[in-house]
PDB file of N, CA, C and O in Angstrom:
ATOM      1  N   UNK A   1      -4.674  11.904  -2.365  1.00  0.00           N
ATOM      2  CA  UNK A   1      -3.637  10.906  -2.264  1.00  0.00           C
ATOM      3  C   UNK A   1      -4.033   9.927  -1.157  1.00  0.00           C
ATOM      4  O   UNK A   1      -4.132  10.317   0.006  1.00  0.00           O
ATOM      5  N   UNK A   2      -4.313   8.369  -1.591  1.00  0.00           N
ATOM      6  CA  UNK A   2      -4.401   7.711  -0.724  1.00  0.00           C
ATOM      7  C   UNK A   2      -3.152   6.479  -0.665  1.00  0.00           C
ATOM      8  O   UNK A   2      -2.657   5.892  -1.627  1.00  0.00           O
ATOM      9  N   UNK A   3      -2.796   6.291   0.970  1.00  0.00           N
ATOM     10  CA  UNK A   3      -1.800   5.711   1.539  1.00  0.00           C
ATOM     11  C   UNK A   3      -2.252   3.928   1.419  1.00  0.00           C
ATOM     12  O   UNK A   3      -3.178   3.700   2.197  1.00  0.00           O
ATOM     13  N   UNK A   4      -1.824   2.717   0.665  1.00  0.00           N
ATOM     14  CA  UNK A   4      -2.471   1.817   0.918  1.00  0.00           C
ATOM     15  C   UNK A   4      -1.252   1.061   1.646  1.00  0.00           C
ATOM     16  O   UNK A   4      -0.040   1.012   1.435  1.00  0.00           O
ATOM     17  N   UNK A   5      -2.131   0.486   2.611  1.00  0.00           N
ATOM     18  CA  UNK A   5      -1.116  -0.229   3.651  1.00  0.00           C
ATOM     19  C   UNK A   5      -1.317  -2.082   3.786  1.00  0.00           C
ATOM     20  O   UNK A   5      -2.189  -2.595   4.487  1.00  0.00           O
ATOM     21  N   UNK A   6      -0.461  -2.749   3.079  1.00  0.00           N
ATOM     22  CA  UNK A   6      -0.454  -4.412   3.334  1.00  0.00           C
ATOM     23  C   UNK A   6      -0.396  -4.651   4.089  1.00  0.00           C
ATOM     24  O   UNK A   6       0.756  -4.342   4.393  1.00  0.00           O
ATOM     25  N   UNK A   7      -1.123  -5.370   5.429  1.00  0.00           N
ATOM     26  CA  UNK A   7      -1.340  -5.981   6.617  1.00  0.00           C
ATOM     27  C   UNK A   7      -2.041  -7.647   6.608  1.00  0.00           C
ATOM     28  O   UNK A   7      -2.925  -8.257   6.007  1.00  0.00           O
ATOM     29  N   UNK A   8      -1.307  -7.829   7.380  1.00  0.00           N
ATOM     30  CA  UNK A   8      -1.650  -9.794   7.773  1.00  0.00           C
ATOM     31  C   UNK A   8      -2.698  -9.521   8.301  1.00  0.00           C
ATOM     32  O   UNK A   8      -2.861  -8.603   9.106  1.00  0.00           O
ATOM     33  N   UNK A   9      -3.848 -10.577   7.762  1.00  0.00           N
ATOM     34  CA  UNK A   9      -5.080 -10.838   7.963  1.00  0.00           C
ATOM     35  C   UNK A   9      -4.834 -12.719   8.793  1.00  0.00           C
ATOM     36  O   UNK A   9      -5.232 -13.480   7.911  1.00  0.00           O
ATOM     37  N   UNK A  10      -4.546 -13.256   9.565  1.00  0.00           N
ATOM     38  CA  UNK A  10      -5.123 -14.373  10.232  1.00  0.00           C
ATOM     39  C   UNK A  10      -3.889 -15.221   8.994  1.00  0.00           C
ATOM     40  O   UNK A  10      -2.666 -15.100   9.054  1.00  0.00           O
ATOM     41  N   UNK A  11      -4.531 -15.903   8.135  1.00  0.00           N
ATOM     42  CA  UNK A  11      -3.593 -16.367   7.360  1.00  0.00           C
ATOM     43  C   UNK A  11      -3.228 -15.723   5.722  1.00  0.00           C
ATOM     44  O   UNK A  11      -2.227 -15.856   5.019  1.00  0.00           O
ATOM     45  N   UNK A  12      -4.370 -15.072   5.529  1.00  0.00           N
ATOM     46  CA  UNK A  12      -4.426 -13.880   3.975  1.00  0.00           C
ATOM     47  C   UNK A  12      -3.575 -12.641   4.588  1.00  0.00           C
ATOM     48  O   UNK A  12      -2.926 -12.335   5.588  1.00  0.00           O
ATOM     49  N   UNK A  13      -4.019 -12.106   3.285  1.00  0.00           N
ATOM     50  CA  UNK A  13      -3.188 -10.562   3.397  1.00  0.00           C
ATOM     51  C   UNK A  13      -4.061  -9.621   2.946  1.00  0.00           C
ATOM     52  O   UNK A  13      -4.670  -9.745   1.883  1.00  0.00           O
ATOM     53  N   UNK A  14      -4.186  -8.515   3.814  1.00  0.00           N
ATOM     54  CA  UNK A  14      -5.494  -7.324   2.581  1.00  0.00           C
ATOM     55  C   UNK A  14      -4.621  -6.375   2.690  1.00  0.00           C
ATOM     56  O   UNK A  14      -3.646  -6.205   3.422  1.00  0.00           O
ATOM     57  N   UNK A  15      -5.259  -5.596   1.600  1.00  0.00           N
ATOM     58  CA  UNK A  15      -4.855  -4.309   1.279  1.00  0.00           C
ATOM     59  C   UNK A  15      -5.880  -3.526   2.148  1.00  0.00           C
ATOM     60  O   UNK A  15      -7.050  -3.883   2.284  1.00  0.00           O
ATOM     61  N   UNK A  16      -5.239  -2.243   2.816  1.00  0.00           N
ATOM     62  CA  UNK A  16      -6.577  -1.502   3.503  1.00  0.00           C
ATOM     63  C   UNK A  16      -6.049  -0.076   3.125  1.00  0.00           C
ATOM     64  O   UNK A  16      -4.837   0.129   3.055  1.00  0.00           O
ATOM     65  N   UNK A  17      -6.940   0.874   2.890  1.00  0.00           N
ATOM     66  CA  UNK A  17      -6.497   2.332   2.478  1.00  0.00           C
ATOM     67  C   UNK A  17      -6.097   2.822   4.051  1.00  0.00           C
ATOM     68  O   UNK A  17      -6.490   2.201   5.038  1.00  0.00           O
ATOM     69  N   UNK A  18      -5.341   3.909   4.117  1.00  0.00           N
ATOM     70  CA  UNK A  18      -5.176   4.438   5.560  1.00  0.00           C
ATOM     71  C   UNK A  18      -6.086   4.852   5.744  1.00  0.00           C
ATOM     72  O   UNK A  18      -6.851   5.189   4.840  1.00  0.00           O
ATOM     73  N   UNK A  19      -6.358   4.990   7.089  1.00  0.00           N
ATOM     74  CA  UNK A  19      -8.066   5.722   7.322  1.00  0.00           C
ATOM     75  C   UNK A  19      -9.060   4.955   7.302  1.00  0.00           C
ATOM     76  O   UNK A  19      -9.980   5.094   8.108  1.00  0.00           O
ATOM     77  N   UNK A  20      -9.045   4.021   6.383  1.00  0.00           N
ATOM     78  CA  UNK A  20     -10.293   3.277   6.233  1.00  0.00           C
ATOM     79  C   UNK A  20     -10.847   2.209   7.551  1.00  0.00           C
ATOM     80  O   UNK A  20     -10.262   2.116   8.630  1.00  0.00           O
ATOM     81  N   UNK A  21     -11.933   1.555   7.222  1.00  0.00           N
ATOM     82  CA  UNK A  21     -11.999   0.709   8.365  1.00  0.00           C
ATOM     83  C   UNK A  21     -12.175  -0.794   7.446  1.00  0.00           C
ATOM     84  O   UNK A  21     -11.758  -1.802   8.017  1.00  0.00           O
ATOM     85  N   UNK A  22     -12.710  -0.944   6.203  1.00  0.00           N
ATOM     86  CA  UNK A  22     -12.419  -2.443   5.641  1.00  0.00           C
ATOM     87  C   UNK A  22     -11.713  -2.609   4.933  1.00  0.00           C
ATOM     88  O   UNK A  22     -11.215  -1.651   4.341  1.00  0.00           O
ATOM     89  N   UNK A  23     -11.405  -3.669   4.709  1.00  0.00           N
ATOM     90  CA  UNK A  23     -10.486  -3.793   3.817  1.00  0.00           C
ATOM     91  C   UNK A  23     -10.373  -3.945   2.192  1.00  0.00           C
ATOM     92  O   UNK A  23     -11.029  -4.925   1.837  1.00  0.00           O
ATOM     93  N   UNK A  24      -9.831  -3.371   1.251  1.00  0.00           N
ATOM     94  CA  UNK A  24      -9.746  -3.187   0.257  1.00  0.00           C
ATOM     95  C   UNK A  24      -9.960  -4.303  -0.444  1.00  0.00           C
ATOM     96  O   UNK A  24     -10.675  -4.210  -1.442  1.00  0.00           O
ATOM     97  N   UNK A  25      -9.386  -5.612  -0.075  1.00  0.00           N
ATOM     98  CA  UNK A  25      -8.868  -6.767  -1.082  1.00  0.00           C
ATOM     99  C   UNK A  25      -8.495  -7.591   0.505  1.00  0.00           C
ATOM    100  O   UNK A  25      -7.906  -7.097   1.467  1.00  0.00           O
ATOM    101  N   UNK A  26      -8.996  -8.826   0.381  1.00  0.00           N
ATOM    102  CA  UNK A  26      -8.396  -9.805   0.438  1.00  0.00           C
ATOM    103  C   UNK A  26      -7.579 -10.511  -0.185  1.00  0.00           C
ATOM    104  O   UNK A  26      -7.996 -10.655  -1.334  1.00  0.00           O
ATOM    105  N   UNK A  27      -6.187 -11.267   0.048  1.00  0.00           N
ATOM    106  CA  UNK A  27      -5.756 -12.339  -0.638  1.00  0.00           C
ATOM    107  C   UNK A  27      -4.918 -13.371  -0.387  1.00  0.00           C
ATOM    108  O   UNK A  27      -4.598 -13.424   0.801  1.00  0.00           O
ATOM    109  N   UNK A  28      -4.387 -14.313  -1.158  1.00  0.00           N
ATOM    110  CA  UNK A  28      -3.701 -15.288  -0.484  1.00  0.00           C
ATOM    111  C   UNK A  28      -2.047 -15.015   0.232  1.00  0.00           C
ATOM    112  O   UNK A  28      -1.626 -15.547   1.259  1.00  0.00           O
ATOM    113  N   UNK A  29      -1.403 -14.156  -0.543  1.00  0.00           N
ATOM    114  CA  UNK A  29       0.013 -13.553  -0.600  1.00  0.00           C
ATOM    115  C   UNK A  29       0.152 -12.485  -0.450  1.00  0.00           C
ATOM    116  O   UNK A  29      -0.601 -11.581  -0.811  1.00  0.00           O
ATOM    117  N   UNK A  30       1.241 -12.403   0.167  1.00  0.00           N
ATOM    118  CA  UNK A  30       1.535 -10.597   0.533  1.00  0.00           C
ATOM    119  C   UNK A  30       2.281 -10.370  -1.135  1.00  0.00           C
ATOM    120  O   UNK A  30       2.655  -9.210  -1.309  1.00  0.00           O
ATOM    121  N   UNK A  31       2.431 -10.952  -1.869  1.00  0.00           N
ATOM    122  CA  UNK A  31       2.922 -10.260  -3.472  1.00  0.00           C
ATOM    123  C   UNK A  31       1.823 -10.146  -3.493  1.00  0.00           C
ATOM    124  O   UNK A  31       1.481  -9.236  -2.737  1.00  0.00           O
ATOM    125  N   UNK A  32       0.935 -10.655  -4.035  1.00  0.00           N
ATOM    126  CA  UNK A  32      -0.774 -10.362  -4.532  1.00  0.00           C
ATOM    127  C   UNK A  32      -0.919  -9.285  -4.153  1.00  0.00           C
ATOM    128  O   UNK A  32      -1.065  -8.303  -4.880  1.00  0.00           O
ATOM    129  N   UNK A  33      -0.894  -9.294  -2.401  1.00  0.00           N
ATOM    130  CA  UNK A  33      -1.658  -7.968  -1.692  1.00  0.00           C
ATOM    131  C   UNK A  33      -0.654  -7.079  -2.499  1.00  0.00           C
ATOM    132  O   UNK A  33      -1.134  -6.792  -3.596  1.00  0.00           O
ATOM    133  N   UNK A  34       0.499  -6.595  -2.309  1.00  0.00           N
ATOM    134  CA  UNK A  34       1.366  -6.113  -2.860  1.00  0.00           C
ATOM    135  C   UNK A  34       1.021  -5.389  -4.237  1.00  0.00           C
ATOM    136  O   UNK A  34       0.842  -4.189  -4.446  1.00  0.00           O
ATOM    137  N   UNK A  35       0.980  -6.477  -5.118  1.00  0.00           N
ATOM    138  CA  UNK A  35       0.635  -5.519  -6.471  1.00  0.00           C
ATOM    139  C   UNK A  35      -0.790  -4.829  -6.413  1.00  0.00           C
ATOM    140  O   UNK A  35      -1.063  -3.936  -7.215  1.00  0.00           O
ATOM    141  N   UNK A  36      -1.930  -5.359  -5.208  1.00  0.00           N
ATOM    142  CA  UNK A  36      -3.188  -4.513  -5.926  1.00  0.00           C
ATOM    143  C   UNK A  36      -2.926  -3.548  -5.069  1.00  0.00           C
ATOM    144  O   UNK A  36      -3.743  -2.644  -5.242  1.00  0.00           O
ATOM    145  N   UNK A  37      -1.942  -3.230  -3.961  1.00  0.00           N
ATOM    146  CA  UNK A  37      -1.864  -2.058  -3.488  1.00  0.00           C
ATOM    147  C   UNK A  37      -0.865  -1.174  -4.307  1.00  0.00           C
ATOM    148  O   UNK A  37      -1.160   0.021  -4.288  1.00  0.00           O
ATOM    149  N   UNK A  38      -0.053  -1.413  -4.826  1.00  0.00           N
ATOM    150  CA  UNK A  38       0.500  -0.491  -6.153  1.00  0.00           C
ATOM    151  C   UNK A  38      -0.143  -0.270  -7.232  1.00  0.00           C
ATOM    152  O   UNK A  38       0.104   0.828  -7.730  1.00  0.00           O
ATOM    153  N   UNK A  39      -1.190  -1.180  -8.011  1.00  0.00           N
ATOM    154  CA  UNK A  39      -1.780  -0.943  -8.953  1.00  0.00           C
ATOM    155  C   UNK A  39      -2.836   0.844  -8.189  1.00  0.00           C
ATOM    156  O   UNK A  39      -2.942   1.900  -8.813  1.00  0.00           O
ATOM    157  N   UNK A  40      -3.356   0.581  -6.899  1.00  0.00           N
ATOM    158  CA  UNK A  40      -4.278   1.415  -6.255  1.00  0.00           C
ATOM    159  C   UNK A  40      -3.850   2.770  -6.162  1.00  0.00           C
ATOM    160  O   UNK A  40      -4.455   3.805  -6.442  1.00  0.00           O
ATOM    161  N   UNK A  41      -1.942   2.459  -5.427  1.00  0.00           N
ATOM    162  CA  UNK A  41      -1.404   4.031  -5.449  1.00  0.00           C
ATOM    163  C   UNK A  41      -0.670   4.566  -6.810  1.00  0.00           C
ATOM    164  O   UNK A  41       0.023   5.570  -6.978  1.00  0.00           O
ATOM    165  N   UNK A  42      -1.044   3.601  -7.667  1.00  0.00           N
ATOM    166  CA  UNK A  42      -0.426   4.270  -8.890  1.00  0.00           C
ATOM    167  C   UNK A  42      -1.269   5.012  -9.226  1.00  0.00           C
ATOM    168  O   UNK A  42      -0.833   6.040  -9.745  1.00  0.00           O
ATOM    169  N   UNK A  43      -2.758   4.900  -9.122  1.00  0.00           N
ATOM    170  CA  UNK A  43      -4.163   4.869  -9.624  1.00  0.00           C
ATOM    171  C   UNK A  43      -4.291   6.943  -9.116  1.00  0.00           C
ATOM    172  O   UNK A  43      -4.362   8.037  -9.676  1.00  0.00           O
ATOM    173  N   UNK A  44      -4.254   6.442  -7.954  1.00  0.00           N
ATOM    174  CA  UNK A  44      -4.840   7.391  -6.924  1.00  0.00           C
ATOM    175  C   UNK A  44      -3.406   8.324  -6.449  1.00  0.00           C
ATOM    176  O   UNK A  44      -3.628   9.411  -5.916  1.00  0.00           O
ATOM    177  N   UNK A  45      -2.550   8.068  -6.564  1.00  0.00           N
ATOM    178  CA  UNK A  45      -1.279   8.665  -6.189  1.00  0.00           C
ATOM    179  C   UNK A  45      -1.533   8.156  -4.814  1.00  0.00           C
ATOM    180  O   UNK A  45      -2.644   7.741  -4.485  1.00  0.00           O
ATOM    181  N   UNK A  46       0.018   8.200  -3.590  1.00  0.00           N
ATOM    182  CA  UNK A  46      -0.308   7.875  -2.577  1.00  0.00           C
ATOM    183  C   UNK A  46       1.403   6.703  -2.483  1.00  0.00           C
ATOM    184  O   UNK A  46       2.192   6.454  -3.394  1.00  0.00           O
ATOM    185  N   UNK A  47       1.429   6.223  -0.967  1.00  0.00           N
ATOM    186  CA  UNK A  47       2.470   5.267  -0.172  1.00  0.00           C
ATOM    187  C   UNK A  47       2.026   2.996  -0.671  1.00  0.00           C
ATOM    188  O   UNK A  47       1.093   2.201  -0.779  1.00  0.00           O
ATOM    189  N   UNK A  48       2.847   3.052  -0.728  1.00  0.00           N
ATOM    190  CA  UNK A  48       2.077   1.157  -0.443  1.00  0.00           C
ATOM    191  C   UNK A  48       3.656   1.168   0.644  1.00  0.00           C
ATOM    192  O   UNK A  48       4.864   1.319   0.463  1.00  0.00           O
ATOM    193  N   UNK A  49       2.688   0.897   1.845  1.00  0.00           N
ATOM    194  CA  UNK A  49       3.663   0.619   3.521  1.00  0.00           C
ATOM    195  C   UNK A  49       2.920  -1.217   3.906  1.00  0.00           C
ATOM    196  O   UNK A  49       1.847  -1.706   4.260  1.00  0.00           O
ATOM    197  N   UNK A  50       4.218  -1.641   3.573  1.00  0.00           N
ATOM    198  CA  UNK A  50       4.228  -3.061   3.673  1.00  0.00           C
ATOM    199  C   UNK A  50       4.384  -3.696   5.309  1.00  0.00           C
ATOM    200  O   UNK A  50       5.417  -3.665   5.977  1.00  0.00           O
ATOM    201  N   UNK A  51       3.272  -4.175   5.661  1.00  0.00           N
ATOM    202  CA  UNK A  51       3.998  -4.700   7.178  1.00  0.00           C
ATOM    203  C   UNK A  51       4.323  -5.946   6.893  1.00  0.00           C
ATOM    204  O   UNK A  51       4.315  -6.542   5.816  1.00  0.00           O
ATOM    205  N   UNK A  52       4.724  -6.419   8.384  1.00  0.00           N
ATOM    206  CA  UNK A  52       5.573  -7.860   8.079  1.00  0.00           C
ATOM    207  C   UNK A  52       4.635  -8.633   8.827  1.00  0.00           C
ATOM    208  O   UNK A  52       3.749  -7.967   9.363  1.00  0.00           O
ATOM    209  N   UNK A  53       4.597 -10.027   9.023  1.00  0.00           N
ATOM    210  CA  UNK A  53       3.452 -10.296   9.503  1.00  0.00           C
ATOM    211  C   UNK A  53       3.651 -10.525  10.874  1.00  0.00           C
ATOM    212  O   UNK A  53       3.305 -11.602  11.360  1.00  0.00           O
ATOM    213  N   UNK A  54       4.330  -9.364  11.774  1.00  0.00           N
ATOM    214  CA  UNK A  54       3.759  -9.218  13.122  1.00  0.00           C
ATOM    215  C   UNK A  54       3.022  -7.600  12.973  1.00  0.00           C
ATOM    216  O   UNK A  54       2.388  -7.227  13.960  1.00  0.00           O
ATOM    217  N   UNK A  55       3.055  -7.182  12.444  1.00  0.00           N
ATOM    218  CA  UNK A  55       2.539  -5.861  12.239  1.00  0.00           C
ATOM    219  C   UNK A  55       3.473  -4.491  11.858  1.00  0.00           C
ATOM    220  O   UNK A  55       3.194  -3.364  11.451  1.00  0.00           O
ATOM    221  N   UNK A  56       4.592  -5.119  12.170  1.00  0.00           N
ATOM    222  CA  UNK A  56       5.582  -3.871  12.027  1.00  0.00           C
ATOM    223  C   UNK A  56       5.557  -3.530  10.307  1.00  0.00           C
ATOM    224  O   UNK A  56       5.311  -4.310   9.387  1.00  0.00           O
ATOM    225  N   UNK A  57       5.856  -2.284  10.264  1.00  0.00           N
ATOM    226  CA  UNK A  57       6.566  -1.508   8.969  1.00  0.00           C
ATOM    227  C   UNK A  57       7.983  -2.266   8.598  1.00  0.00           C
ATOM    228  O   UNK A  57       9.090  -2.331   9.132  1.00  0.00           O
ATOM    229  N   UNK A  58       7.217  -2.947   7.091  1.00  0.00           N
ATOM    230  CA  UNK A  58       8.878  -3.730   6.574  1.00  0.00           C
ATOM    231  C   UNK A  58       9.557  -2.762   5.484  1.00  0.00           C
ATOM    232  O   UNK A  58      10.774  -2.596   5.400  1.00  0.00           O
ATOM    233  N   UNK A  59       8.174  -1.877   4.297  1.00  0.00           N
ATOM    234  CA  UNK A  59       8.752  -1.226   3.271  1.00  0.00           C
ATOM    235  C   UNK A  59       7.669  -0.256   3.628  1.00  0.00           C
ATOM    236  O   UNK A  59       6.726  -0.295   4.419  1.00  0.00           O
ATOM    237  N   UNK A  60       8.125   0.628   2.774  1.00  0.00           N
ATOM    238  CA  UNK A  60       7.446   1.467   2.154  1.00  0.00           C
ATOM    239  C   UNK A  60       7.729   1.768   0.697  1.00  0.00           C
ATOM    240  O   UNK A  60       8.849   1.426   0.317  1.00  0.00           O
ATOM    241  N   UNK A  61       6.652   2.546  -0.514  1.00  0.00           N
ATOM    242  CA  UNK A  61       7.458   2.821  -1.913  1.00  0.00           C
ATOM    243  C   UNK A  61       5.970   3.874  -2.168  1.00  0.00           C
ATOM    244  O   UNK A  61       4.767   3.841  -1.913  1.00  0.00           O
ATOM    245  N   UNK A  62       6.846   4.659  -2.751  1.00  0.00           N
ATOM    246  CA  UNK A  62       5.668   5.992  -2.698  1.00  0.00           C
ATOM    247  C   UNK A  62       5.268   5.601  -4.669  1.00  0.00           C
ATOM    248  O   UNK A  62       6.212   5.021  -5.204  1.00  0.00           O
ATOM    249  N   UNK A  63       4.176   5.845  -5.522  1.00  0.00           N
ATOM    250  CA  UNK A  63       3.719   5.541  -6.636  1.00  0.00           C
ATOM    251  C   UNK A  63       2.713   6.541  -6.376  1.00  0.00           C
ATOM    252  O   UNK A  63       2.157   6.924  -5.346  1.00  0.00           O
ATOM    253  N   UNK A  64       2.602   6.966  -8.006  1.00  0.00           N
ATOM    254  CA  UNK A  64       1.874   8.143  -8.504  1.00  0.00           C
ATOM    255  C   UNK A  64       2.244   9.101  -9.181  1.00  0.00           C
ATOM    256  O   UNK A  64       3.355   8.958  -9.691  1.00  0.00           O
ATOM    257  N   UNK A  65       1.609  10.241  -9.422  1.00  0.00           N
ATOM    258  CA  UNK A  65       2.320  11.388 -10.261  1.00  0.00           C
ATOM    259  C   UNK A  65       3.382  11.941  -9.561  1.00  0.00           C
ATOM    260  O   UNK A  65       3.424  12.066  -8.338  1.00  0.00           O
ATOM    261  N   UNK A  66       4.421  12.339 -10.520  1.00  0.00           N
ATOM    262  CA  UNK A  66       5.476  12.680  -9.607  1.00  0.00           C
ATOM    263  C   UNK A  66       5.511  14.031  -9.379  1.00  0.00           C
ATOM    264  O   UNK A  66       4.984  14.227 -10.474  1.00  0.00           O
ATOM    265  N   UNK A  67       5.630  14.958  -9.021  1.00  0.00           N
ATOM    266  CA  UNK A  67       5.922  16.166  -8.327  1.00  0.00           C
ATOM    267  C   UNK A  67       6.203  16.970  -9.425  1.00  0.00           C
ATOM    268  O   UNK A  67       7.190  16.770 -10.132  1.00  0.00           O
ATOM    269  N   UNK A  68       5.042  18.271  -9.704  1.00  0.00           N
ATOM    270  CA  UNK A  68       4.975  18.799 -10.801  1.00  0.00           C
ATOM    271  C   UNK A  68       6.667  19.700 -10.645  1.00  0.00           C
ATOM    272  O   UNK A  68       7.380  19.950 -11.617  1.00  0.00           O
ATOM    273  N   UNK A  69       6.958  20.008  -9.394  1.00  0.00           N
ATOM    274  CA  UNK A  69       8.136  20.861  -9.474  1.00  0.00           C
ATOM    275  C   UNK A  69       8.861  20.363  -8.814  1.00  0.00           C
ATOM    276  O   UNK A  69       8.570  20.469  -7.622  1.00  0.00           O
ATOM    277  N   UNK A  70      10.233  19.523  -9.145  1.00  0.00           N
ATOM    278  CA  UNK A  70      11.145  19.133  -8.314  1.00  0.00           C
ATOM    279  C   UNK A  70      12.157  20.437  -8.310  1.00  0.00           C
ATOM    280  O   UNK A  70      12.253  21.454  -8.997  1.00  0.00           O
ATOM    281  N   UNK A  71      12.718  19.992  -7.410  1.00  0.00           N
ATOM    282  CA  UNK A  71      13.589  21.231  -6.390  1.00  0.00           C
ATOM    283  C   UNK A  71      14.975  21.293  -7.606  1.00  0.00           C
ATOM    284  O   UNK A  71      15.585  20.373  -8.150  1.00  0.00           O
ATOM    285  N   UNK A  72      15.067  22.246  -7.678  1.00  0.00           N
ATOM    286  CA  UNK A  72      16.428  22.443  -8.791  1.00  0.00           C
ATOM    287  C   UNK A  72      17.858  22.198  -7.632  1.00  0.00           C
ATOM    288  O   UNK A  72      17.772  22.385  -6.418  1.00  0.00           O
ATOM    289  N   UNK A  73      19.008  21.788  -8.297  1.00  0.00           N
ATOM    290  CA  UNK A  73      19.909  22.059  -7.496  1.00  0.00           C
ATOM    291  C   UNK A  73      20.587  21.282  -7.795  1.00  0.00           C
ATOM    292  O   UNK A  73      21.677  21.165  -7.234  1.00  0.00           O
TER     293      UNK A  73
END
């Protein structure tokens, strides 16, 4: 499961996996960045954690397989 995280690049936006050190995607828009980081954790299972463009955490939305056993109740 990888975590992909949208972060402001200068005036673009990349997608970067957590952990990683480059960046996934460059692009012009944080929607852009946005969908290729959901297309990625849909892919791979995993978080897309949206910052805002001072750096802070604006969203988060978890995508992927869902949980072979959800909790009864």
């Amino acid at each position: 499961m990888a975590n992909q995280h949208v972060v402001k690049r200068g005036t673009e936006w990349a997608v970067l996996k957590e952990g990683g050190k480059r960046d996934t995607a460059i692009l012009d828009t944080q929607a852009e960045a946005i969908k290729v980081a959901k297309e990625i954790a849909e892919n791979q299972g995993g978080d897309v954690i949206v910052h805002n463009r001072h750096g802070q955490i604006d969203r988060r939305n978890t995508y992927g397989k869902p949980d072979p056993y959800p909790p009864t109740g």
